[in-house]
Chimera marker file (.cmm) of the C-alpha trace (Angstrom):
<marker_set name="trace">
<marker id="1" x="175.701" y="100.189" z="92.774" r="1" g="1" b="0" radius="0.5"/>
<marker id="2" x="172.508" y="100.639" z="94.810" r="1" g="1" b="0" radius="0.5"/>
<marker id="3" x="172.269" y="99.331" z="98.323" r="1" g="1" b="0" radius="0.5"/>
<marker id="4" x="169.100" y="97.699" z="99.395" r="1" g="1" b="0" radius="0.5"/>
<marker id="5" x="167.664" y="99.191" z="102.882" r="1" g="1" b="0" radius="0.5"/>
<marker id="6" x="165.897" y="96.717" z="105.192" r="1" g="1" b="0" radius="0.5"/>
<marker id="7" x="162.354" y="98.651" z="105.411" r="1" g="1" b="0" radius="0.5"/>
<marker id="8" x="161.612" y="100.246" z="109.025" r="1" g="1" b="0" radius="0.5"/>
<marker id="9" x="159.781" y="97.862" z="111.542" r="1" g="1" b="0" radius="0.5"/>
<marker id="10" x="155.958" y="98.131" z="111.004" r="1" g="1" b="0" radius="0.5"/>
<marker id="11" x="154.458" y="97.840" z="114.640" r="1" g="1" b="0" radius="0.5"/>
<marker id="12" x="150.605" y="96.884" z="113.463" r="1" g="1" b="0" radius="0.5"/>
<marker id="13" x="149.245" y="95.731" z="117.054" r="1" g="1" b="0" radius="0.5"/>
<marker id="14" x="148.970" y="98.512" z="119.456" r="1" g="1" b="0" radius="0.5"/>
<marker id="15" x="150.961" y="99.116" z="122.463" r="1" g="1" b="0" radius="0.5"/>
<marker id="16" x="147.937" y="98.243" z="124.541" r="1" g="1" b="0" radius="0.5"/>
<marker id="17" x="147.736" y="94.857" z="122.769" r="1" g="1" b="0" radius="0.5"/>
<marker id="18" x="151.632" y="94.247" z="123.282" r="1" g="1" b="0" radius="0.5"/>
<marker id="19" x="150.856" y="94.717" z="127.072" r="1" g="1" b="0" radius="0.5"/>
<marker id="20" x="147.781" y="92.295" z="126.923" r="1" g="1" b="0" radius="0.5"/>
<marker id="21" x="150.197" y="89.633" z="125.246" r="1" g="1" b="0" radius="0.5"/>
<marker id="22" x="153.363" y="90.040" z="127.879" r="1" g="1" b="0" radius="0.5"/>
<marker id="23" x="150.312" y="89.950" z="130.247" r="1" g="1" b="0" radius="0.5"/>
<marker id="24" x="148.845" y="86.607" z="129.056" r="1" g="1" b="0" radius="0.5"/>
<marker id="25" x="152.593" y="85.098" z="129.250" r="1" g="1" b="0" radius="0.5"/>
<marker id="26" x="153.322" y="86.152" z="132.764" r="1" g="1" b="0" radius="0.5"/>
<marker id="27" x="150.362" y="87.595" z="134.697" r="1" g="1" b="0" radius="0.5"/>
<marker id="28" x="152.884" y="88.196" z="137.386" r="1" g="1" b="0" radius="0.5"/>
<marker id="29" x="155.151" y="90.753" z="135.397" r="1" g="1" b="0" radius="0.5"/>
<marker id="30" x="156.456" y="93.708" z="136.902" r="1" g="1" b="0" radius="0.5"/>
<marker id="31" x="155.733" y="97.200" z="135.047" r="1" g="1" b="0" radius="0.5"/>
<marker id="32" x="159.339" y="97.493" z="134.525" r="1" g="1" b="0" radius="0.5"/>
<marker id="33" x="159.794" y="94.292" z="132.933" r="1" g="1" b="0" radius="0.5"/>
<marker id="34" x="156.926" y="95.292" z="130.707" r="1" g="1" b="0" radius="0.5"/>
<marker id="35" x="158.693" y="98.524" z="129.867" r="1" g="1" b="0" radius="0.5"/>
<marker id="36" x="161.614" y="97.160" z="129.284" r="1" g="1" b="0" radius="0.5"/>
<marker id="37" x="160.575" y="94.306" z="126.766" r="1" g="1" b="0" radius="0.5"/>
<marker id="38" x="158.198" y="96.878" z="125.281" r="1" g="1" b="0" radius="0.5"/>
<marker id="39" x="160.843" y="99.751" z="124.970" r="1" g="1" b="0" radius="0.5"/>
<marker id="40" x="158.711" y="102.053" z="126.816" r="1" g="1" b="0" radius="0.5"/>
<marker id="41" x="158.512" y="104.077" z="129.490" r="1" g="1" b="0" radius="0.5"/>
<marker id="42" x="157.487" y="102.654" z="133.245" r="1" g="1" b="0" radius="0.5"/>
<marker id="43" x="154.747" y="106.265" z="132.491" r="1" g="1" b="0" radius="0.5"/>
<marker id="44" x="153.141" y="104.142" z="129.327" r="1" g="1" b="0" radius="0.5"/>
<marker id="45" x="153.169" y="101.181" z="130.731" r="1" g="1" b="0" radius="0.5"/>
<marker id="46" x="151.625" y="102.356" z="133.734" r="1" g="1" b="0" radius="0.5"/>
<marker id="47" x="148.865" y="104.255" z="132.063" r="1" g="1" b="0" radius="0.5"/>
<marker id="48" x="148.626" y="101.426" z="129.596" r="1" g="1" b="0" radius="0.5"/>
<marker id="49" x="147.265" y="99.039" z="132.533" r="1" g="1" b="0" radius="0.5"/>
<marker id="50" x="144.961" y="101.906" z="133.971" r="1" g="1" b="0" radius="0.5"/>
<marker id="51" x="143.453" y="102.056" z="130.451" r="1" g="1" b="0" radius="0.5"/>
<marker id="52" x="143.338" y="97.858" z="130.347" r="1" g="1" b="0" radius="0.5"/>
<marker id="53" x="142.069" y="98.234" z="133.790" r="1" g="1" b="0" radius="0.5"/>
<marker id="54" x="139.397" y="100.816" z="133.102" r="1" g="1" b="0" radius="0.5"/>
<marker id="55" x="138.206" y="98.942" z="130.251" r="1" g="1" b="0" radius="0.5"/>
<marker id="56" x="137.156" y="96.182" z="132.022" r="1" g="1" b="0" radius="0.5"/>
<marker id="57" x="140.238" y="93.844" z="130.034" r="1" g="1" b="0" radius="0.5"/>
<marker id="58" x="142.183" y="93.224" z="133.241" r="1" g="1" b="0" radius="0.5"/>
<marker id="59" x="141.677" y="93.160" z="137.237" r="1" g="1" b="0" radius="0.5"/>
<marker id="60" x="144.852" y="93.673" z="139.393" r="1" g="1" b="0" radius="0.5"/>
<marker id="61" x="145.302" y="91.817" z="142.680" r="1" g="1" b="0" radius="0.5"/>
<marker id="62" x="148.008" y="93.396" z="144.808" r="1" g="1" b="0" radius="0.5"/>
<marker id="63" x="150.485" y="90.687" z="146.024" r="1" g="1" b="0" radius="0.5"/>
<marker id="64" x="153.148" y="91.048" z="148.807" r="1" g="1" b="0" radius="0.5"/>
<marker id="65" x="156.318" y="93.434" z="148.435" r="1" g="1" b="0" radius="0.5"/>
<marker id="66" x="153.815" y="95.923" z="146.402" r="1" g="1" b="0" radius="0.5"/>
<marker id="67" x="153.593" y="93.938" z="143.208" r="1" g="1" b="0" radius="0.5"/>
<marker id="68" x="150.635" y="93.309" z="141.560" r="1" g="1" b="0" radius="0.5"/>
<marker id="69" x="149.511" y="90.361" z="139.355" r="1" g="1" b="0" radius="0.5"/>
<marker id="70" x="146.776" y="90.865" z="136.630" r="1" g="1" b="0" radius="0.5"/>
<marker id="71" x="144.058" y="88.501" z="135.574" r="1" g="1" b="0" radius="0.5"/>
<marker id="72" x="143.105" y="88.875" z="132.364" r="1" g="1" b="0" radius="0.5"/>
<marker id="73" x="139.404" y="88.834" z="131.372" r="1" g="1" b="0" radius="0.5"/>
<marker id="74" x="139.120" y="87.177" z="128.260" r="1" g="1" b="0" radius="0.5"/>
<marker id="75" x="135.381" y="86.896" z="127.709" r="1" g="1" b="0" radius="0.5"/>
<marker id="76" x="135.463" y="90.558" z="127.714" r="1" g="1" b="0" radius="0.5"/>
<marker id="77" x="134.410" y="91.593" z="124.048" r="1" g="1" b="0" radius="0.5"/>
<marker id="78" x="136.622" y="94.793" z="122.038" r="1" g="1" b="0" radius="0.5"/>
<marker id="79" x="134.547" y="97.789" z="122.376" r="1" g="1" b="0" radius="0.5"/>
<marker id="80" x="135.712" y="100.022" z="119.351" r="1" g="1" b="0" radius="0.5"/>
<marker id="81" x="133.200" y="100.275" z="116.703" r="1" g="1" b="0" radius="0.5"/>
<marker id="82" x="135.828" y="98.931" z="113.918" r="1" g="1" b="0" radius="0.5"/>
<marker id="83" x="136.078" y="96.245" z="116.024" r="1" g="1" b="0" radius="0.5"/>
<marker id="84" x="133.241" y="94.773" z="117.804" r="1" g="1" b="0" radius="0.5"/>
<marker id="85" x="132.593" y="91.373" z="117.830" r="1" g="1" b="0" radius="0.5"/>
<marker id="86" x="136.029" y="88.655" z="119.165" r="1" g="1" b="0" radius="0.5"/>
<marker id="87" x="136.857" y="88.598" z="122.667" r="1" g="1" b="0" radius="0.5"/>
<marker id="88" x="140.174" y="89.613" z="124.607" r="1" g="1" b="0" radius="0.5"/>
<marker id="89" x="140.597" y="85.706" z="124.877" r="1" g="1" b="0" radius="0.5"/>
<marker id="90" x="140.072" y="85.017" z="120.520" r="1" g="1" b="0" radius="0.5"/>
<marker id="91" x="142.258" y="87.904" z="119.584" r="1" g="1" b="0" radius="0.5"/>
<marker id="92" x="144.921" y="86.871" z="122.342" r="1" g="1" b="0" radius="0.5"/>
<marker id="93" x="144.805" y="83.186" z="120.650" r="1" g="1" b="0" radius="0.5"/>
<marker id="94" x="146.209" y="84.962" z="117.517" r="1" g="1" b="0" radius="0.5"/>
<marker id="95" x="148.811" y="86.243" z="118.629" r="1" g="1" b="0" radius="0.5"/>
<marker id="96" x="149.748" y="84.012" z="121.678" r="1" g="1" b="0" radius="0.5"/>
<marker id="97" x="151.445" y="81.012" z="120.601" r="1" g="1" b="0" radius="0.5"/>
<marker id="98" x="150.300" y="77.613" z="121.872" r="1" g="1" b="0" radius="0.5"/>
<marker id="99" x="153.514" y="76.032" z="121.952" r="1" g="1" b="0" radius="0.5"/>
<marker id="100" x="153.693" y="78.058" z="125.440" r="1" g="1" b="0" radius="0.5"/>
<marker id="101" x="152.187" y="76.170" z="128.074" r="1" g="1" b="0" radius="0.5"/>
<marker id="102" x="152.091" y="78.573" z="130.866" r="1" g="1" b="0" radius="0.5"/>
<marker id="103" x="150.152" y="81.027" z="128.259" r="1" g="1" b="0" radius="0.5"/>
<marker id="104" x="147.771" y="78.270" z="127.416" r="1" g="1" b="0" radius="0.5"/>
<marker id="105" x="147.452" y="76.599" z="130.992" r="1" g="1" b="0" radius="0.5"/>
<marker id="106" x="147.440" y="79.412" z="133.809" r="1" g="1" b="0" radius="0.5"/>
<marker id="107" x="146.715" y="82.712" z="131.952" r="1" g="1" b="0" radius="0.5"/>
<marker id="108" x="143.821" y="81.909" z="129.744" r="1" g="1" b="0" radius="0.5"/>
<marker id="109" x="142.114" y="79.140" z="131.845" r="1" g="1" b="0" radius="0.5"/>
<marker id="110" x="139.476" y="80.521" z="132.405" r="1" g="1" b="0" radius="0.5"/>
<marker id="111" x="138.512" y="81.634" z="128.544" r="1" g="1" b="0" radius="0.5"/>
<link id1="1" id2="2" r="1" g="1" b="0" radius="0.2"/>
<link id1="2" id2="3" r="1" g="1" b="0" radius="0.2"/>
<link id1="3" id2="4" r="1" g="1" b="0" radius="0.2"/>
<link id1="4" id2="5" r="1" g="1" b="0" radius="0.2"/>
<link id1="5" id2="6" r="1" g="1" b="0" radius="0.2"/>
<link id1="6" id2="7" r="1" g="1" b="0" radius="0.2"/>
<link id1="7" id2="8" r="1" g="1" b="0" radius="0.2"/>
<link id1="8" id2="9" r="1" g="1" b="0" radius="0.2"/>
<link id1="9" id2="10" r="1" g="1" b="0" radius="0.2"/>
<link id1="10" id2="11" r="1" g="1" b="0" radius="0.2"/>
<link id1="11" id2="12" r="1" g="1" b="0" radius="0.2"/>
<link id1="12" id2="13" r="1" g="1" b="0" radius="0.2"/>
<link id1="13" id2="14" r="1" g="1" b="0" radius="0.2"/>
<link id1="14" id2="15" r="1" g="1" b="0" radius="0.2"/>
<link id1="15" id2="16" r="1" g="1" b="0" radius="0.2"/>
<link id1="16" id2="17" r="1" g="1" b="0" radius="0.2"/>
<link id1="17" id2="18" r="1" g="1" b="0" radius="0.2"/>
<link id1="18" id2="19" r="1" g="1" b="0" radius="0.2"/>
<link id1="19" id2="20" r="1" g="1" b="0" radius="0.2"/>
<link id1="20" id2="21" r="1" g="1" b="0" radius="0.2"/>
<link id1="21" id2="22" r="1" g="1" b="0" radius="0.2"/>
<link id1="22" id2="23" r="1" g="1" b="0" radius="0.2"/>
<link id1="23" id2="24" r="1" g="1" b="0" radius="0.2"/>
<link id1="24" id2="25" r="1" g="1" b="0" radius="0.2"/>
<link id1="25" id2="26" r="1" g="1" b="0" radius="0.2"/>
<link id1="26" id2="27" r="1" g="1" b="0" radius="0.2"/>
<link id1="27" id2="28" r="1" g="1" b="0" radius="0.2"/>
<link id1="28" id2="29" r="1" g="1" b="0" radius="0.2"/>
<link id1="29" id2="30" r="1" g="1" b="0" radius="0.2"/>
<link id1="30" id2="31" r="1" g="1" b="0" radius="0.2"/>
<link id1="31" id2="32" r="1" g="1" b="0" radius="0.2"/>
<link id1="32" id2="33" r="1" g="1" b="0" radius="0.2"/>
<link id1="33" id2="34" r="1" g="1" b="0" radius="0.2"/>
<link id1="34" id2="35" r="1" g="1" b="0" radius="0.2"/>
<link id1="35" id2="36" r="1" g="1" b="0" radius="0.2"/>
<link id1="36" id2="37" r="1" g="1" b="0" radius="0.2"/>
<link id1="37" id2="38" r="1" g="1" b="0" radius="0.2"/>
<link id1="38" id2="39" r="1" g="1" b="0" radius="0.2"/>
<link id1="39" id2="40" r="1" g="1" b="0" radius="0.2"/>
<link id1="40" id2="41" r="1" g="1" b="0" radius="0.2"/>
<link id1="41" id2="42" r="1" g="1" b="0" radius="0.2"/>
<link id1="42" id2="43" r="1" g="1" b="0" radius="0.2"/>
<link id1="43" id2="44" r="1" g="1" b="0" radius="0.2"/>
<link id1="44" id2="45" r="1" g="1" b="0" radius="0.2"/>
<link id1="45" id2="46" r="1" g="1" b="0" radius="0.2"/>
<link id1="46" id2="47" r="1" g="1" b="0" radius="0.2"/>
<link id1="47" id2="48" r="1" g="1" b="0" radius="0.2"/>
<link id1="48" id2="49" r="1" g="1" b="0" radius="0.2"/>
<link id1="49" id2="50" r="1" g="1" b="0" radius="0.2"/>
<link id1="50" id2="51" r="1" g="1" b="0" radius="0.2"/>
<link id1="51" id2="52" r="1" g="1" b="0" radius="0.2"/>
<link id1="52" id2="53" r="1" g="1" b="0" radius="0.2"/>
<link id1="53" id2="54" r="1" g="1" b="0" radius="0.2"/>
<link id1="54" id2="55" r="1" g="1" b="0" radius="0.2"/>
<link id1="55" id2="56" r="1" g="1" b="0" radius="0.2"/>
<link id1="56" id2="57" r="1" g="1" b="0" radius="0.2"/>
<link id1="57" id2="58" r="1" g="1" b="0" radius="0.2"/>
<link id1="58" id2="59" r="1" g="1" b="0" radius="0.2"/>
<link id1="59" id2="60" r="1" g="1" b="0" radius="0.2"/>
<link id1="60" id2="61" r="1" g="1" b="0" radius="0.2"/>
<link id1="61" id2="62" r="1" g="1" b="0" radius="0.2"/>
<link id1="62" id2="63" r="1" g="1" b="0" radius="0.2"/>
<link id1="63" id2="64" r="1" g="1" b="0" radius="0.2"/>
<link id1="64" id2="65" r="1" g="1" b="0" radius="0.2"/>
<link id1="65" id2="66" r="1" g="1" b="0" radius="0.2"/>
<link id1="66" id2="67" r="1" g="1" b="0" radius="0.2"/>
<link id1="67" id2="68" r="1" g="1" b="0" radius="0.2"/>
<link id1="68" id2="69" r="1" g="1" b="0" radius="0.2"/>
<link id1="69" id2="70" r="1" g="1" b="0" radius="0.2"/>
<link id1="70" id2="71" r="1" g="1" b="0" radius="0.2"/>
<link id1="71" id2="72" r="1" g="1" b="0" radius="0.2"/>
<link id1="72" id2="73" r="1" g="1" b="0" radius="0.2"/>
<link id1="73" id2="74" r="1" g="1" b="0" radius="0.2"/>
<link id1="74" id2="75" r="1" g="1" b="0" radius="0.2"/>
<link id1="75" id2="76" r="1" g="1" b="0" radius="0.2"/>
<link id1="76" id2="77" r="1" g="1" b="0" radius="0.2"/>
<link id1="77" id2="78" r="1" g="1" b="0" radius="0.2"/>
<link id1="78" id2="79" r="1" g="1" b="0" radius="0.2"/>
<link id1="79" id2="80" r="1" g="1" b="0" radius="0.2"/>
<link id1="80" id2="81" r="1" g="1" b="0" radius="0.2"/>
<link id1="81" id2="82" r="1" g="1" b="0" radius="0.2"/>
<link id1="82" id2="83" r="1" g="1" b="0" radius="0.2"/>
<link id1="83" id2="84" r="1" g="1" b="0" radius="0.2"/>
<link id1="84" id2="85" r="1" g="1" b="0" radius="0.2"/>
<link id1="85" id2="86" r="1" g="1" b="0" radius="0.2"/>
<link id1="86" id2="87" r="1" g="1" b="0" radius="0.2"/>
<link id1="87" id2="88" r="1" g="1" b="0" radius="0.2"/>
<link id1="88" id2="89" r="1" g="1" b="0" radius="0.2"/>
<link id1="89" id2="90" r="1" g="1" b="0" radius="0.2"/>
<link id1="90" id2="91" r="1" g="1" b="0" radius="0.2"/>
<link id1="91" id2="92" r="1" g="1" b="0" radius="0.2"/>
<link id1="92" id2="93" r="1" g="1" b="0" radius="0.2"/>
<link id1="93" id2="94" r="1" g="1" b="0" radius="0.2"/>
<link id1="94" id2="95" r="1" g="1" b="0" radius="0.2"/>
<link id1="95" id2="96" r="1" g="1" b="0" radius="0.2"/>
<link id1="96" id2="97" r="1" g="1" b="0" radius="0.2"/>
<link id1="97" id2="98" r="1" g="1" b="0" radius="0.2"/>
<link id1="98" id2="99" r="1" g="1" b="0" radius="0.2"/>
<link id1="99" id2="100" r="1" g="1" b="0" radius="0.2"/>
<link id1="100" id2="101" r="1" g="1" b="0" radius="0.2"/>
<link id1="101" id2="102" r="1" g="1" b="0" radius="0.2"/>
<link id1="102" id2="103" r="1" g="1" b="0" radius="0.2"/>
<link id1="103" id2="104" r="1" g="1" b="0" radius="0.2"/>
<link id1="104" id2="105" r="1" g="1" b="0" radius="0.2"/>
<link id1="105" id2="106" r="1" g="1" b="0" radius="0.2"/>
<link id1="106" id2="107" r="1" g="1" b="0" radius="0.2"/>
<link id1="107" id2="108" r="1" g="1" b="0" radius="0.2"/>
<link id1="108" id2="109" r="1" g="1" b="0" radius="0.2"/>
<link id1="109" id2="110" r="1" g="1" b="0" radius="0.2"/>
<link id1="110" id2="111" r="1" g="1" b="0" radius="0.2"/>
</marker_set>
Protein backbone atom coordinates (compact mmCIF):
# COMPACT_ATOMS: atom_id res chain seq x y z
CA UNK A 1 0.00 0.00 0.00
CA UNK A 2 1.38 3.45 -0.86
CA UNK A 3 0.20 6.51 0.97
CA UNK A 4 -0.42 9.62 -0.98
CA UNK A 5 1.43 12.86 0.61
CA UNK A 6 -0.41 16.19 0.29
CA UNK A 7 2.50 18.20 -1.68
CA UNK A 8 4.23 21.08 0.52
CA UNK A 9 2.50 24.59 0.31
CA UNK A 10 3.90 26.53 -2.74
CA UNK A 11 4.07 30.27 -1.50
CA UNK A 12 4.31 31.98 -5.26
CA UNK A 13 3.61 35.76 -4.15
CA UNK A 14 6.34 37.21 -2.14
CA UNK A 15 6.31 38.12 1.40
CA UNK A 16 6.38 41.75 0.39
CA UNK A 17 3.21 41.19 -1.69
CA UNK A 18 1.46 39.26 1.31
CA UNK A 19 2.14 42.52 3.35
CA UNK A 20 0.75 44.80 0.48
CA UNK A 21 -2.51 42.54 0.52
CA UNK A 22 -3.08 42.47 4.62
CA UNK A 23 -2.26 46.18 3.95
CA UNK A 24 -5.00 46.85 1.35
CA UNK A 25 -7.57 44.95 3.84
CA UNK A 26 -6.79 46.94 6.90
CA UNK A 27 -4.53 49.97 6.37
CA UNK A 28 -4.72 50.31 10.08
CA UNK A 29 -2.95 46.89 10.99
CA UNK A 30 -0.53 46.63 13.59
CA UNK A 31 3.03 45.00 12.65
CA UNK A 32 2.23 42.30 14.97
CA UNK A 33 -0.96 41.43 13.53
CA UNK A 34 0.86 41.35 10.23
CA UNK A 35 3.42 38.98 11.69
CA UNK A 36 1.24 36.98 13.10
CA UNK A 37 -1.16 36.28 10.05
CA UNK A 38 2.00 36.15 7.95
CA UNK A 39 3.96 33.70 10.30
CA UNK A 40 6.78 35.98 10.50
CA UNK A 41 8.77 37.73 12.57
CA UNK A 42 7.71 41.49 13.97
CA UNK A 43 11.98 41.93 12.33
CA UNK A 44 10.44 40.96 8.61
CA UNK A 45 7.60 42.58 8.88
CA UNK A 46 9.18 45.58 10.00
CA UNK A 47 11.82 45.68 7.35
CA UNK A 48 9.20 44.52 4.92
CA UNK A 49 7.32 48.05 5.32
CA UNK A 50 10.74 50.02 5.26
CA UNK A 51 11.35 48.28 1.90
CA UNK A 52 7.37 49.09 0.79
CA UNK A 53 8.11 52.41 2.22
CA UNK A 54 11.37 53.06 0.43
CA UNK A 55 9.95 52.02 -2.72
CA UNK A 56 7.62 54.55 -2.94
CA UNK A 57 4.47 51.57 -2.56
CA UNK A 58 3.29 52.90 0.80
CA UNK A 59 3.37 56.24 3.04
CA UNK A 60 2.91 55.79 6.86
CA UNK A 61 0.99 58.35 8.92
CA UNK A 62 1.69 57.95 12.62
CA UNK A 63 -1.64 57.85 14.58
CA UNK A 64 -2.10 58.21 18.41
CA UNK A 65 -0.77 55.48 20.99
CA UNK A 66 2.36 55.03 18.42
CA UNK A 67 0.54 53.14 15.72
CA UNK A 68 0.82 53.87 12.36
CA UNK A 69 -1.65 53.48 9.44
CA UNK A 70 -0.34 53.04 5.80
CA UNK A 71 -1.78 54.40 2.61
CA UNK A 72 -1.13 52.50 -0.10
CA UNK A 73 -0.06 54.08 -3.42
CA UNK A 74 -1.55 52.23 -6.04
CA UNK A 75 -0.70 54.21 -9.16
CA UNK A 76 2.77 53.45 -8.26
CA UNK A 77 4.08 51.14 -11.19
CA UNK A 78 6.48 47.61 -10.19
CA UNK A 79 9.96 48.58 -10.78
CA UNK A 80 11.75 45.14 -11.41
CA UNK A 81 12.75 44.66 -14.90
CA UNK A 82 10.68 41.17 -15.14
CA UNK A 83 8.04 43.13 -14.19
CA UNK A 84 7.48 46.53 -15.40
CA UNK A 85 4.43 47.62 -16.62
CA UNK A 86 0.81 47.01 -13.89
CA UNK A 87 0.50 49.15 -11.02
CA UNK A 88 0.47 48.34 -7.12
CA UNK A 89 -3.39 49.04 -7.53
CA UNK A 90 -3.88 46.21 -10.92
CA UNK A 91 -1.77 43.57 -9.30
CA UNK A 92 -3.56 44.19 -5.81
CA UNK A 93 -7.04 43.70 -7.84
CA UNK A 94 -5.76 40.11 -8.48
CA UNK A 95 -5.32 39.07 -5.59
CA UNK A 96 -7.73 41.22 -3.42
CA UNK A 97 -11.10 39.93 -3.59
CA UNK A 98 -14.01 42.27 -4.35
CA UNK A 99 -16.48 40.62 -2.35
CA UNK A 100 -14.61 42.75 0.53
CA UNK A 101 -15.96 46.05 0.74
CA UNK A 102 -13.65 47.75 3.05
CA UNK A 103 -10.72 46.52 0.50
CA UNK A 104 -12.63 47.91 -2.39
CA UNK A 105 -14.14 51.13 -0.66
CA UNK A 106 -11.46 52.72 1.82
CA UNK A 107 -8.09 51.13 0.83
CA UNK A 108 -7.99 51.43 -2.88
CA UNK A 109 -10.12 54.63 -3.36
CA UNK A 110 -8.02 56.43 -4.58
CA UNK A 111 -6.66 53.90 -7.56
Amino acid sequence: MTLKRNPPALALMSSHLHVLCLLAKDGGARQTELAQLLGMTLRTINRIIQDLRQAGYITAVRGSARRNSYTLRLERRLQHPLERGPSVGQLLGLFVHAAEPDVRGAALRDA
